[in-house]
N, CA, C and O atoms as a GROMACS GRO file, in nm:
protein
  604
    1UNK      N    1   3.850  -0.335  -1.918
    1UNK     CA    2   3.715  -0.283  -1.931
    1UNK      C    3   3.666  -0.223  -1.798
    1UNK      O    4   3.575  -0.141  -1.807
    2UNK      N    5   3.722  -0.257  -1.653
    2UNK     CA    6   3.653  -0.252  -1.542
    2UNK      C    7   3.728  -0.166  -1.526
    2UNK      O    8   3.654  -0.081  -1.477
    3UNK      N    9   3.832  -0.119  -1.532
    3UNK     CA   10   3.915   0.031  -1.524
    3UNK      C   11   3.876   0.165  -1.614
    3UNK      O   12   3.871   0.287  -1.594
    4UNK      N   13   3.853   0.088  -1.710
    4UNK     CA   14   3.738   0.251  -1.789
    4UNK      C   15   3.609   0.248  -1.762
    4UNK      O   16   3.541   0.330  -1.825
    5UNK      N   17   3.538   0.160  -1.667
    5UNK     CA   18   3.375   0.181  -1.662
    5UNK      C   19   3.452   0.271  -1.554
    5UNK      O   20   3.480   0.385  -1.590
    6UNK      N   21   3.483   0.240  -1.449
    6UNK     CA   22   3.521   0.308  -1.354
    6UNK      C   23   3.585   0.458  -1.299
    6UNK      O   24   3.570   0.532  -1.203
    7UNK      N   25   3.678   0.451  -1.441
    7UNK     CA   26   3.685   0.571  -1.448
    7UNK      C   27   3.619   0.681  -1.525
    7UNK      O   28   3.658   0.798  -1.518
    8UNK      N   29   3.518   0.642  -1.598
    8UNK     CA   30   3.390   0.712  -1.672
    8UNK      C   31   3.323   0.745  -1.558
    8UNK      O   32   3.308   0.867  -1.548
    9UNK      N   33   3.256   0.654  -1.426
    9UNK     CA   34   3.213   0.692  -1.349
    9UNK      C   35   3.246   0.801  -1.254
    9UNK      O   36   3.185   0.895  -1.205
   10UNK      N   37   3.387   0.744  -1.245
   10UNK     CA   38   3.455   0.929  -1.150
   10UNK      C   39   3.432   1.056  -1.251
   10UNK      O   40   3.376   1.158  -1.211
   11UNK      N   41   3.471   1.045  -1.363
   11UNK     CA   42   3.412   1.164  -1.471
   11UNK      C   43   3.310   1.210  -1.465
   11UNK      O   44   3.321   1.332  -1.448
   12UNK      N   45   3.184   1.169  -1.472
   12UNK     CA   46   3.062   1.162  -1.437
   12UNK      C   47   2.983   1.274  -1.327
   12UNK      O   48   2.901   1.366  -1.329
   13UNK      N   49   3.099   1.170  -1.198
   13UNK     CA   50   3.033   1.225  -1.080
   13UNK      C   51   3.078   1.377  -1.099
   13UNK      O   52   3.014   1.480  -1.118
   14UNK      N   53   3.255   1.341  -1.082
   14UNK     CA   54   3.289   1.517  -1.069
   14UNK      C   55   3.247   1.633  -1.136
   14UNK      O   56   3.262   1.751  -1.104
   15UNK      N   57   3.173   1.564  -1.270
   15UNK     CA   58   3.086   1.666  -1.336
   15UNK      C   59   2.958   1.731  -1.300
   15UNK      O   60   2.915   1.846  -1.295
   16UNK      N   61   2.913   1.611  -1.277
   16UNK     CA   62   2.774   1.668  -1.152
   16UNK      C   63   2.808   1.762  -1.011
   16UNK      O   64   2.751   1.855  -0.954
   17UNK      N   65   2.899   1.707  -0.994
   17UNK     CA   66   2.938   1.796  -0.847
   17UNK      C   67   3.042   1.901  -0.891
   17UNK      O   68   3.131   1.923  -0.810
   18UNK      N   69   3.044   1.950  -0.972
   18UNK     CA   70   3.123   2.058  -1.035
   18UNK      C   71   2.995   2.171  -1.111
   18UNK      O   72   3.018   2.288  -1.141
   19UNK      N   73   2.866   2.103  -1.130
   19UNK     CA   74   2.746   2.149  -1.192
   19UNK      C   75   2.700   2.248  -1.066
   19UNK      O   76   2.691   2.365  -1.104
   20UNK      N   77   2.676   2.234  -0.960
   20UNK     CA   78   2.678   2.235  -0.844
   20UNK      C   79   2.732   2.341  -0.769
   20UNK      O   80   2.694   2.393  -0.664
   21UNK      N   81   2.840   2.364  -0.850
   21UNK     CA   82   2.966   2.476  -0.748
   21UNK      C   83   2.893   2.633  -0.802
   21UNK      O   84   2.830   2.648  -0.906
   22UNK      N   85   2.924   2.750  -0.688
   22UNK     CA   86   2.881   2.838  -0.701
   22UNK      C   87   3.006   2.930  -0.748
   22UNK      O   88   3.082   2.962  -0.657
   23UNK      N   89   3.042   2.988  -0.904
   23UNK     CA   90   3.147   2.986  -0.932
   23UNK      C   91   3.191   3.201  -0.886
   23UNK      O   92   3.297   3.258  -0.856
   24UNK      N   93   3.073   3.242  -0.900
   24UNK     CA   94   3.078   3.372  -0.810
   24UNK      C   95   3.114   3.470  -0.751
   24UNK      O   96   3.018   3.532  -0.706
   25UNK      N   97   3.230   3.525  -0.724
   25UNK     CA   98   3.347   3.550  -0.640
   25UNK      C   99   3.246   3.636  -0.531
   25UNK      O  100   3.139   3.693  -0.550
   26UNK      N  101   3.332   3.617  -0.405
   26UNK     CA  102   3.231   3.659  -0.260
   26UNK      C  103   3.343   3.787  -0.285
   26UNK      O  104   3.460   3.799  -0.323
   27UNK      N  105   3.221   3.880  -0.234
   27UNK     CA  106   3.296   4.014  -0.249
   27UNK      C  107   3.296   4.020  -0.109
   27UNK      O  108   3.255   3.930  -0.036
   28UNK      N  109   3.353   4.150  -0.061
   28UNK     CA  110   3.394   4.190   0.095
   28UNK      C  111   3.251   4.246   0.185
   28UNK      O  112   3.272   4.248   0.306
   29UNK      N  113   3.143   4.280   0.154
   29UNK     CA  114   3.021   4.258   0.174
   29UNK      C  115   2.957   4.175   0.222
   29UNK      O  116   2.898   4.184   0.330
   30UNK      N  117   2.961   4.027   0.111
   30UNK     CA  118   2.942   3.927   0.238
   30UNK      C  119   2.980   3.893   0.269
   30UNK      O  120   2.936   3.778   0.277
   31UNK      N  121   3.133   3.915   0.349
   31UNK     CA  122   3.186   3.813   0.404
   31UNK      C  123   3.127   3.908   0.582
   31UNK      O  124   3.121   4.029   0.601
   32UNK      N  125   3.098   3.815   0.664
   32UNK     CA  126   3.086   3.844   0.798
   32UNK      C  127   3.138   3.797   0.843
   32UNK      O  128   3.172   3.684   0.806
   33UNK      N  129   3.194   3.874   0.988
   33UNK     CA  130   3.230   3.798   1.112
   33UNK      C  131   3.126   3.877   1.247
   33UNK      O  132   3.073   3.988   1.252
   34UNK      N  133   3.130   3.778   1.331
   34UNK     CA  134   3.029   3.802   1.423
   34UNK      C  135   3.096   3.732   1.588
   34UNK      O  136   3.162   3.629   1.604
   35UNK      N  137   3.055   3.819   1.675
   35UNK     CA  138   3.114   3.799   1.789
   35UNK      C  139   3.017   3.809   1.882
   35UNK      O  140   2.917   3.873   1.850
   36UNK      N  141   3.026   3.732   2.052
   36UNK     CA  142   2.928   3.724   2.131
   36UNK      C  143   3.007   3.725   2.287
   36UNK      O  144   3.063   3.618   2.312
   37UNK      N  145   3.013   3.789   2.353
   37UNK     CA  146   3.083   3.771   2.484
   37UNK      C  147   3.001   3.719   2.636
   37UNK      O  148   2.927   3.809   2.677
   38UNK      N  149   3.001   3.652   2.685
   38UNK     CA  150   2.915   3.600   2.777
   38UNK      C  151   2.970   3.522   2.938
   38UNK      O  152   3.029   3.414   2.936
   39UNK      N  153   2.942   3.587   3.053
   39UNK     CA  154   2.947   3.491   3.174
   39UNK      C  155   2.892   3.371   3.164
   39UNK      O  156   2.826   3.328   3.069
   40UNK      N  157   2.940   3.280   3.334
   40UNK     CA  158   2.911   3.182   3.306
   40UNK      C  159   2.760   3.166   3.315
   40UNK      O  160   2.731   3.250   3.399
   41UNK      N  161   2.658   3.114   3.282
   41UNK     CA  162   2.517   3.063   3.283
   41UNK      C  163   2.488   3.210   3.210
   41UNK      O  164   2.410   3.272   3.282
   42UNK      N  165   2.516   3.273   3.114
   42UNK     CA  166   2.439   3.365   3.063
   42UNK      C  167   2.453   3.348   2.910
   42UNK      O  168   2.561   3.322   2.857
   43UNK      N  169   2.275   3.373   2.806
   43UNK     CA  170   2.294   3.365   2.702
   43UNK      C  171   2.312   3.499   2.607
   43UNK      O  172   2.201   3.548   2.586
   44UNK      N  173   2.389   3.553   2.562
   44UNK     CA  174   2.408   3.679   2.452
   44UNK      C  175   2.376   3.680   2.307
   44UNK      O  176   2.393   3.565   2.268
   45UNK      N  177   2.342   3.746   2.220
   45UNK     CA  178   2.362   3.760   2.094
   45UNK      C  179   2.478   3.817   2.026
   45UNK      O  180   2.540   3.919   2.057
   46UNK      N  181   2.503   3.710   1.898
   46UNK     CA  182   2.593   3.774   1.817
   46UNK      C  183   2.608   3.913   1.761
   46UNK      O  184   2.517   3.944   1.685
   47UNK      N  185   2.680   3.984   1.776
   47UNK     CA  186   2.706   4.084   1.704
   47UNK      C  187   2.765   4.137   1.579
   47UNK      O  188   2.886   4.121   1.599
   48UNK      N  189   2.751   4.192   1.456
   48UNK     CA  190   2.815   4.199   1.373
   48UNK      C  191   2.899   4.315   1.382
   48UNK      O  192   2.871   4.420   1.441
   49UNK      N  193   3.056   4.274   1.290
   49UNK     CA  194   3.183   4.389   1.286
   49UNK      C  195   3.170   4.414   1.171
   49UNK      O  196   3.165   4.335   1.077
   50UNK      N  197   3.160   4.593   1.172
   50UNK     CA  198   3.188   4.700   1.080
   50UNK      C  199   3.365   4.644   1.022
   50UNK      O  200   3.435   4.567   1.087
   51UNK      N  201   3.390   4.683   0.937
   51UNK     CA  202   3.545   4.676   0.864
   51UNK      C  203   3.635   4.734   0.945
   51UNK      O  204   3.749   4.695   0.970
   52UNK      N  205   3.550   4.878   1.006
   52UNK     CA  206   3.652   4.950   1.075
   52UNK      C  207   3.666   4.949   1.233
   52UNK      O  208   3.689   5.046   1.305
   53UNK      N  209   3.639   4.759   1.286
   53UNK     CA  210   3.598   4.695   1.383
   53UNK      C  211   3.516   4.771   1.493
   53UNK      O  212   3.522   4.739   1.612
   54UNK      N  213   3.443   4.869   1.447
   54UNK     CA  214   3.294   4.893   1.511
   54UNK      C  215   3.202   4.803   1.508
   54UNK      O  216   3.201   4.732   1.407
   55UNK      N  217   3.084   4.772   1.630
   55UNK     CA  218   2.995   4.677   1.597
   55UNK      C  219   2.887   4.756   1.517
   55UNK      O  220   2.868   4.877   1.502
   56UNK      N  221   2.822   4.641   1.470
   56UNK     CA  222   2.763   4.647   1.386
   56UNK      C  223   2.604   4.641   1.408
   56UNK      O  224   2.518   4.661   1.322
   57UNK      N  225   2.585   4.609   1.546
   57UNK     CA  226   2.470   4.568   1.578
   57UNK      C  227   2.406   4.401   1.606
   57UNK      O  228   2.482   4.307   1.582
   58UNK      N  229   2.305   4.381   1.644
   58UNK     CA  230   2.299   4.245   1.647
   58UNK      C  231   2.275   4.202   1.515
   58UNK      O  232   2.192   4.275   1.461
   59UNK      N  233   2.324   4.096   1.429
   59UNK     CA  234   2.314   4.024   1.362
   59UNK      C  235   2.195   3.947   1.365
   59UNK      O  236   2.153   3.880   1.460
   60UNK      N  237   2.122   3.967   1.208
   60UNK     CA  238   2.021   3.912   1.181
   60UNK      C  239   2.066   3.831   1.039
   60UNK      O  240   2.146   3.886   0.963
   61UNK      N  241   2.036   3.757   1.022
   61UNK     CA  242   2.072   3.685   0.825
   61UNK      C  243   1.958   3.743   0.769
   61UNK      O  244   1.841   3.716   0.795
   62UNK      N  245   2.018   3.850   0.663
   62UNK     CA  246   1.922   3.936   0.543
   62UNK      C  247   1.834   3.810   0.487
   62UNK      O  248   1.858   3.690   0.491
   63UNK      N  249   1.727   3.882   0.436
   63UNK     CA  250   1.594   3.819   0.416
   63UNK      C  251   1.661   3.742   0.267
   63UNK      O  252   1.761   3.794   0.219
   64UNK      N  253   1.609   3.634   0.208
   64UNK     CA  254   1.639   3.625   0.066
   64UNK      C  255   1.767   3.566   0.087
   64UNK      O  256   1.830   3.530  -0.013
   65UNK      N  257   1.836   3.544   0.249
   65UNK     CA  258   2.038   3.507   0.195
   65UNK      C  259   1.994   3.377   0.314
   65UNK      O  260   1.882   3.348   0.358
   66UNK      N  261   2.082   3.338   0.333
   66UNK     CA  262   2.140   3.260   0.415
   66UNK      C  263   2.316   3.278   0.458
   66UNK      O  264   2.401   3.291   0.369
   67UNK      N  265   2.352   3.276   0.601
   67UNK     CA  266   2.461   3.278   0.637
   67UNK      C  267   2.532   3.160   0.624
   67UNK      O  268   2.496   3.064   0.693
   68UNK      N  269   2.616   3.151   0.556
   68UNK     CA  270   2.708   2.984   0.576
   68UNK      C  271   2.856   3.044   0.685
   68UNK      O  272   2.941   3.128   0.657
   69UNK      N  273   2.843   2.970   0.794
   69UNK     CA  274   2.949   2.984   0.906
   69UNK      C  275   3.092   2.879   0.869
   69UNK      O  276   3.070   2.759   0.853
   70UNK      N  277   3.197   2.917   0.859
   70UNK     CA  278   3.280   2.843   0.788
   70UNK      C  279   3.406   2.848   0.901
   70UNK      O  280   3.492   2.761   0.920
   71UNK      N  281   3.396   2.929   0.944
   71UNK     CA  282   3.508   2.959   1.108
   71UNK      C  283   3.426   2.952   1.236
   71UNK      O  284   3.313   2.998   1.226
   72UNK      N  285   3.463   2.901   1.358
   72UNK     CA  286   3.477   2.942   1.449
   72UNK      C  287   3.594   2.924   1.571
   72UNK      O  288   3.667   2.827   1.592
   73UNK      N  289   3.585   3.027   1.627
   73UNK     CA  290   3.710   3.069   1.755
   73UNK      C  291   3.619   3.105   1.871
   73UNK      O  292   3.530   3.188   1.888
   74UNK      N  293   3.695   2.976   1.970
   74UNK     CA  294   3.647   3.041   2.108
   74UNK      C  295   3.737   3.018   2.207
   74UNK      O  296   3.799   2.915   2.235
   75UNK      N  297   3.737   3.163   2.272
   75UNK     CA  298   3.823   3.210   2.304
   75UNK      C  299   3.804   3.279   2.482
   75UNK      O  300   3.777   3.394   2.517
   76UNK      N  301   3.835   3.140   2.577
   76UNK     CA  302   3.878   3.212   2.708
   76UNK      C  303   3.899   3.292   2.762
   76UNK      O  304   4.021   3.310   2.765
   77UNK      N  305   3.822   3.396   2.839
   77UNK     CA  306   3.899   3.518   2.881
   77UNK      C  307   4.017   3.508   3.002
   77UNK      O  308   4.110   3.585   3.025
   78UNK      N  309   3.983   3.398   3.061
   78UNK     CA  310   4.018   3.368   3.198
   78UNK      C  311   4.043   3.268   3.200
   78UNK      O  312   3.970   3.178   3.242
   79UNK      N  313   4.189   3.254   3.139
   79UNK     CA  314   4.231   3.095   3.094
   79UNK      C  315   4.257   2.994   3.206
   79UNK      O  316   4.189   3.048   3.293
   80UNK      N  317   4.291   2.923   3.244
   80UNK     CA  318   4.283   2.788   3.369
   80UNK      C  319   4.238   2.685   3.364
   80UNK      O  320   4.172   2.654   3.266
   81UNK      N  321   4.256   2.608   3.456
   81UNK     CA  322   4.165   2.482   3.423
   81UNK      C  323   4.009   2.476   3.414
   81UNK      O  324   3.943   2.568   3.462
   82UNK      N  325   3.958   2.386   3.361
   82UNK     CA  326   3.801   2.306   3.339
   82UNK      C  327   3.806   2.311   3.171
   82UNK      O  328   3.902   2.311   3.095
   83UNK      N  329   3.700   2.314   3.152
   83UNK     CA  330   3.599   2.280   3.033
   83UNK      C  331   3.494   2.378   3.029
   83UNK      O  332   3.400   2.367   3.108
   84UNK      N  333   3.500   2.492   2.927
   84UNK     CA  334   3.402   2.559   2.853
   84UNK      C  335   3.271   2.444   2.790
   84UNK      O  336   3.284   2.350   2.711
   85UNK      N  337   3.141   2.498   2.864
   85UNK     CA  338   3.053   2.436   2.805
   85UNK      C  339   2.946   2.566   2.684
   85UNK      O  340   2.864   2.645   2.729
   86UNK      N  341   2.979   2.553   2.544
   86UNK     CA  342   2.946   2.680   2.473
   86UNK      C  343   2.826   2.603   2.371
   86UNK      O  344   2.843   2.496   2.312
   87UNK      N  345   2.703   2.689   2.368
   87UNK     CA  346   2.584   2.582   2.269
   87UNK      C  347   2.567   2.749   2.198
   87UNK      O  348   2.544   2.861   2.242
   88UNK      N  349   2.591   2.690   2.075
   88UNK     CA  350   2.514   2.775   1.993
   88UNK      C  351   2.352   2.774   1.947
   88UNK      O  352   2.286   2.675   1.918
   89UNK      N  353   2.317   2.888   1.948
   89UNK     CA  354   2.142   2.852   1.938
   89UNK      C  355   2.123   2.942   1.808
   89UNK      O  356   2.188   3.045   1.786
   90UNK      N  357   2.014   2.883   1.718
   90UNK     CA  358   1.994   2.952   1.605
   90UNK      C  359   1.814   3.013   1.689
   90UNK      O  360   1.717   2.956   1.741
   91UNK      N  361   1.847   3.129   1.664
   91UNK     CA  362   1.656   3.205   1.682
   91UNK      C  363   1.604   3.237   1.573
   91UNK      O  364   1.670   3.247   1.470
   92UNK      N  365   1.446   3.262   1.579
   92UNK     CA  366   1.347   3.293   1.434
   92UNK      C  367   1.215   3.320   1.478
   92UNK      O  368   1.188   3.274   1.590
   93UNK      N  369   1.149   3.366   1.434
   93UNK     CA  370   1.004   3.370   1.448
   93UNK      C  371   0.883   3.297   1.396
   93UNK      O  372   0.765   3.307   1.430
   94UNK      N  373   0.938   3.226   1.311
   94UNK     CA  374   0.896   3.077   1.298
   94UNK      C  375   0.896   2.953   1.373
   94UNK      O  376   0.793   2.895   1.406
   95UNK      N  377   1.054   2.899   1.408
   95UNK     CA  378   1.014   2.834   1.466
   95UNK      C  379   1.093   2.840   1.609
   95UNK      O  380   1.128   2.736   1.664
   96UNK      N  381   1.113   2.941   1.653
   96UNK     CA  382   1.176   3.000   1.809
   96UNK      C  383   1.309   2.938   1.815
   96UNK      O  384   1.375   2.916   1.713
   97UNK      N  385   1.355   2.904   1.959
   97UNK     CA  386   1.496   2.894   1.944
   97UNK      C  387   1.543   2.733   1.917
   97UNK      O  388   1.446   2.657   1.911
   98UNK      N  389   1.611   2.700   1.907
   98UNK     CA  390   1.685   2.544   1.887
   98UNK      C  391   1.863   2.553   1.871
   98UNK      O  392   1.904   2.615   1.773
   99UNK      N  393   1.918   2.519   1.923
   99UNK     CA  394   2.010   2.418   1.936
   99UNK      C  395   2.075   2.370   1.833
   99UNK      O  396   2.039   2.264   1.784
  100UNK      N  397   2.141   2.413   1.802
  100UNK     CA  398   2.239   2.390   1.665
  100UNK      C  399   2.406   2.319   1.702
  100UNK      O  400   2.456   2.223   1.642
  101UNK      N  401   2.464   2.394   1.808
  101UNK     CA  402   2.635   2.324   1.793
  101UNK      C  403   2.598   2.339   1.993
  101UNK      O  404   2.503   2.390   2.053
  102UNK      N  405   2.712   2.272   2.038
  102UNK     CA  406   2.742   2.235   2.133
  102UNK      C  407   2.906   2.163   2.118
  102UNK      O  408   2.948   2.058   2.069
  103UNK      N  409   2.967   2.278   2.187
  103UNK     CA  410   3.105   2.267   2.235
  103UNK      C  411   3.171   2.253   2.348
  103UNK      O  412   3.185   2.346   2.428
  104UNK      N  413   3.212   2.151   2.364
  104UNK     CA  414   3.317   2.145   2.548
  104UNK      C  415   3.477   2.132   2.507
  104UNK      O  416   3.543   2.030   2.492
  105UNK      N  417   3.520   2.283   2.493
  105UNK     CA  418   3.664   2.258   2.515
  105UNK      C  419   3.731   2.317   2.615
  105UNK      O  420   3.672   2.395   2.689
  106UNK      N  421   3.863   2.290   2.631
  106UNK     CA  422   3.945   2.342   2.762
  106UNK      C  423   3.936   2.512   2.746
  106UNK      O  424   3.942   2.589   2.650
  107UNK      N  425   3.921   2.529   2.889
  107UNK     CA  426   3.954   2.669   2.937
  107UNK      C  427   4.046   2.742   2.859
  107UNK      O  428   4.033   2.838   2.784
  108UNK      N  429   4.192   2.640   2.915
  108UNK     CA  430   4.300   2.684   2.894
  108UNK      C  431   4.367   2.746   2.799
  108UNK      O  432   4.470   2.809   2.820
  109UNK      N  433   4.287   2.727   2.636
  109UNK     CA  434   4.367   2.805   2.578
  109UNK      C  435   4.203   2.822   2.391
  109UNK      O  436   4.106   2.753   2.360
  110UNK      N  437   4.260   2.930   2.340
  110UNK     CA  438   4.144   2.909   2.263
  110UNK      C  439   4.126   2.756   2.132
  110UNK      O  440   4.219   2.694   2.080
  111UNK      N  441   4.001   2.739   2.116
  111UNK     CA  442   3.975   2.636   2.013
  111UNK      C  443   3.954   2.695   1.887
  111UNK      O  444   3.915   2.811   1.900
  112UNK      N  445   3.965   2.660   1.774
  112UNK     CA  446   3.910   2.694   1.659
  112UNK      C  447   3.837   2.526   1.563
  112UNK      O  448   3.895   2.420   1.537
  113UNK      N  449   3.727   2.559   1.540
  113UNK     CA  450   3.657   2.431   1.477
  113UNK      C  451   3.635   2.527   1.302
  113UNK      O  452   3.571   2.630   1.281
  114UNK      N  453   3.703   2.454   1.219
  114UNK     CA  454   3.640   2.469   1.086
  114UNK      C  455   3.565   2.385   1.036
  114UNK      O  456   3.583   2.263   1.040
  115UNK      N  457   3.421   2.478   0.953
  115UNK     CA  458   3.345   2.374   0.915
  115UNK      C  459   3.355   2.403   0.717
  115UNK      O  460   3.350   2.501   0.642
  116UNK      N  461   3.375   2.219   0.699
  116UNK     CA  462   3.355   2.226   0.530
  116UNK      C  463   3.236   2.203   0.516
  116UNK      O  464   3.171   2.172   0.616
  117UNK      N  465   3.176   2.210   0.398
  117UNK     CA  466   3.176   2.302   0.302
  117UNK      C  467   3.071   2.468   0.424
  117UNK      O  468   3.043   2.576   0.372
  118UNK      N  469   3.047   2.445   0.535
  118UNK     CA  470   3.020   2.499   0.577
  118UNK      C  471   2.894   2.468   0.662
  118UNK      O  472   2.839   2.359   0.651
  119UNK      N  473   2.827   2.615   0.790
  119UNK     CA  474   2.747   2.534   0.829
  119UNK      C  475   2.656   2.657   0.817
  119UNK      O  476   2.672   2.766   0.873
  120UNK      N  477   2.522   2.607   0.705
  120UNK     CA  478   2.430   2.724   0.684
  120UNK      C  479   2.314   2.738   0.776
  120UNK      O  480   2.259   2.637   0.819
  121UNK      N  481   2.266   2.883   0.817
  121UNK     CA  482   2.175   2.951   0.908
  121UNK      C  483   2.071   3.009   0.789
  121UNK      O  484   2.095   3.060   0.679
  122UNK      N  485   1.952   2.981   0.855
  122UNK     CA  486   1.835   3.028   0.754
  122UNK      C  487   1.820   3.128   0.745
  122UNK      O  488   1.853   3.191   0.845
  123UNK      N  489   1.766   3.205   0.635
  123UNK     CA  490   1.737   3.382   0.650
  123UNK      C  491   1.630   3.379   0.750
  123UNK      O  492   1.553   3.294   0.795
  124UNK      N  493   1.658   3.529   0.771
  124UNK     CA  494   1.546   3.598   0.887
  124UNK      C  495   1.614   3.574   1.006
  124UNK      O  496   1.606   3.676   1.075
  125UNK      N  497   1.698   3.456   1.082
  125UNK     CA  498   1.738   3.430   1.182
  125UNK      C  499   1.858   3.495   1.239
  125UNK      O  500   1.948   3.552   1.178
  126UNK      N  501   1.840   3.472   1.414
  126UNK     CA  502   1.964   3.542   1.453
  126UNK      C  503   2.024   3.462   1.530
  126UNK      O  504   1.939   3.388   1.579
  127UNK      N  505   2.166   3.427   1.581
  127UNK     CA  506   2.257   3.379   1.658
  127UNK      C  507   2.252   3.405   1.796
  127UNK      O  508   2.249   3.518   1.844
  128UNK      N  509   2.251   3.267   1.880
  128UNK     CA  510   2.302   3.372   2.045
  128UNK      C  511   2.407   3.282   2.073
  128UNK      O  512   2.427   3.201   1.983
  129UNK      N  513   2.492   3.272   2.191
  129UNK     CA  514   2.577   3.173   2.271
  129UNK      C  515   2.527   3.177   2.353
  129UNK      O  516   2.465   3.280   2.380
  130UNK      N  517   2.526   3.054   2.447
  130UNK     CA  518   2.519   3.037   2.585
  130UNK      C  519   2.633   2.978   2.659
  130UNK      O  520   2.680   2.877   2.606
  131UNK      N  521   2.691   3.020   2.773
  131UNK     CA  522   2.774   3.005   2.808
  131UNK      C  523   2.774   2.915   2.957
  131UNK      O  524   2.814   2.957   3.066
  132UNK      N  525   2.720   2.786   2.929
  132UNK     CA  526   2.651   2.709   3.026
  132UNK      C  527   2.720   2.734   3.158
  132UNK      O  528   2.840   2.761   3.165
  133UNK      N  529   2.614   2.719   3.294
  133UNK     CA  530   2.654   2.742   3.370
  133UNK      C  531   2.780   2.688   3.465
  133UNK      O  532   2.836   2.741   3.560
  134UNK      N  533   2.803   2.537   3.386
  134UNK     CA  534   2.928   2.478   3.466
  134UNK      C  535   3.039   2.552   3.353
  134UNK      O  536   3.149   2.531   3.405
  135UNK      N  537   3.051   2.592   3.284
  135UNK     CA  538   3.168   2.676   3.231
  135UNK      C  539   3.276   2.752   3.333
  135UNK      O  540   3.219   2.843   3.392
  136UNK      N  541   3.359   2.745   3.354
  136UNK     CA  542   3.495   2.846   3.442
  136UNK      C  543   3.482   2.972   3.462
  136UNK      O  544   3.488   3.032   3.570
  137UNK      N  545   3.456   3.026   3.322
  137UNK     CA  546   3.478   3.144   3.345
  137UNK      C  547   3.459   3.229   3.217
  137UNK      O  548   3.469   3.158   3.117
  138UNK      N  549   3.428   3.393   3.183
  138UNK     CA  550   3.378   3.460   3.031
  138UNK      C  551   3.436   3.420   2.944
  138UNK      O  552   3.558   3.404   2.951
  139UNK      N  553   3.352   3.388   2.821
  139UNK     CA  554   3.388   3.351   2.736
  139UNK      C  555   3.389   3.425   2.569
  139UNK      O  556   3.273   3.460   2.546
  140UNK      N  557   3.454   3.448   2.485
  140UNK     CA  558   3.448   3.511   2.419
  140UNK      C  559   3.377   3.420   2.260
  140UNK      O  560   3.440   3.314   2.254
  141UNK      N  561   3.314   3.424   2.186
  141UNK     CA  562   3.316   3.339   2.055
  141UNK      C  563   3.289   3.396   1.923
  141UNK      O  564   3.174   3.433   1.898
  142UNK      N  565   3.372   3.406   1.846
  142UNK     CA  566   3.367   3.454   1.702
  142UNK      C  567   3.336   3.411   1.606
  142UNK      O  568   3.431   3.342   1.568
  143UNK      N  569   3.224   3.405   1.507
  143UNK     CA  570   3.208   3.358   1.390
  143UNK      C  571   3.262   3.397   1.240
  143UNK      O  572   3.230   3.508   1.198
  144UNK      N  573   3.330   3.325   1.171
  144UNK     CA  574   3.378   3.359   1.057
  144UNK      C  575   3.282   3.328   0.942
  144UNK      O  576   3.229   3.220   0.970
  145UNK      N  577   3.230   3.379   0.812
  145UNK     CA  578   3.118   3.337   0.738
  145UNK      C  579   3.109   3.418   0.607
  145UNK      O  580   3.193   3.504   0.580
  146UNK      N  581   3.003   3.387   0.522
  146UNK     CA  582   2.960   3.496   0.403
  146UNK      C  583   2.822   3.429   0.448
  146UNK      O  584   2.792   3.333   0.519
  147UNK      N  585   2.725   3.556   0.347
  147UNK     CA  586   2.590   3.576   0.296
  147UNK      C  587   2.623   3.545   0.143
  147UNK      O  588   2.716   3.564   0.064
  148UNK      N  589   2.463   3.470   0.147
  148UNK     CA  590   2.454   3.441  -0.033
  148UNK      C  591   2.348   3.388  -0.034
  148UNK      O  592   2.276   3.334   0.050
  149UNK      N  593   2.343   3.408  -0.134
  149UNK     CA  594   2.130   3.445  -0.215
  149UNK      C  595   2.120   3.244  -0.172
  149UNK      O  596   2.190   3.143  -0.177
  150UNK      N  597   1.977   3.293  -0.130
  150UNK     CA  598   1.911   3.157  -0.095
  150UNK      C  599   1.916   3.140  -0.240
  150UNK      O  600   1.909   3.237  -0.316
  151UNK      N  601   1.934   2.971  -0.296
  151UNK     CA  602   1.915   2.885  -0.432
  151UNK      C  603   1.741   2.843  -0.437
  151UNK      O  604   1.696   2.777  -0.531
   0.00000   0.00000   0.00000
């Protein structure tokens, strides 16, 4: 009996969390990637890439979407020893800037952090890096992502 309540319950759940899934297919539109290059103690904005790796301009998240960030790569220009100190900041005109990720990895070679199910940015807002001032040396950082209609 305690093996079929139990497994009614996993049925259950995965149904609810299958209720849930956005079944959709992401077309090539929204998918973004976005890039930011920066010395040490200086903060930049993300930029968005055209297909035909032209920029795109600074990156804003379209009104009505939200960006979900699902990649990132950062990437040393001037590989060697220390510790990259890299903070991502989300901006808005609501509620100004804040502090979202904070990364310390080695100089020496690039990092990549994937995030599940992802990590979403509010519409209207834009991306910067800062490339704290005890950092080594320029740093490069790329975001991998899609747009999709606020729920």
């Amino acid at each position: 009996m305690r093996i079929k309540l139990t497994h009614a319950m996993l049925v259950a759940v995965c149904a609810l969390l299958l209720l849930g899934c956005n079944t959709s297919p992401l077309s090539p539109s929204d998918m973004v990637h976005l890039g930011s290059t920066a010395n040490p103690n200086e903060t930049k904005d993300f930029y968005a890439g055209n297909p035909d790796a032209t920029s795109a301009g600074v990156f804003t998240v379209p009104a009505d979407r939200v960006l979900v960030i699902i990649n990132v790569i950062i990437h040393p220009l001037s590989p060697g020893p220390g510790i990259l100190d890299i903070t991502m900041i989300q901006s808005d005109a609501s509620l100004g800037d804040r502090i979202r990720q904070t990364w310390h990895v080695p100089n020496s070679q690039p990092t990549q952090f994937d995030f599940s199910p992802g990590e979403v940015i509010s519409s209207g807002s834009k991306l910067m890096m800062k490339n704290e001032s005890s950092s080594p040396g320029r740093v490069h950082v790329s975001f991998f992502g899609y747009v999709t209609p606020v729920d």
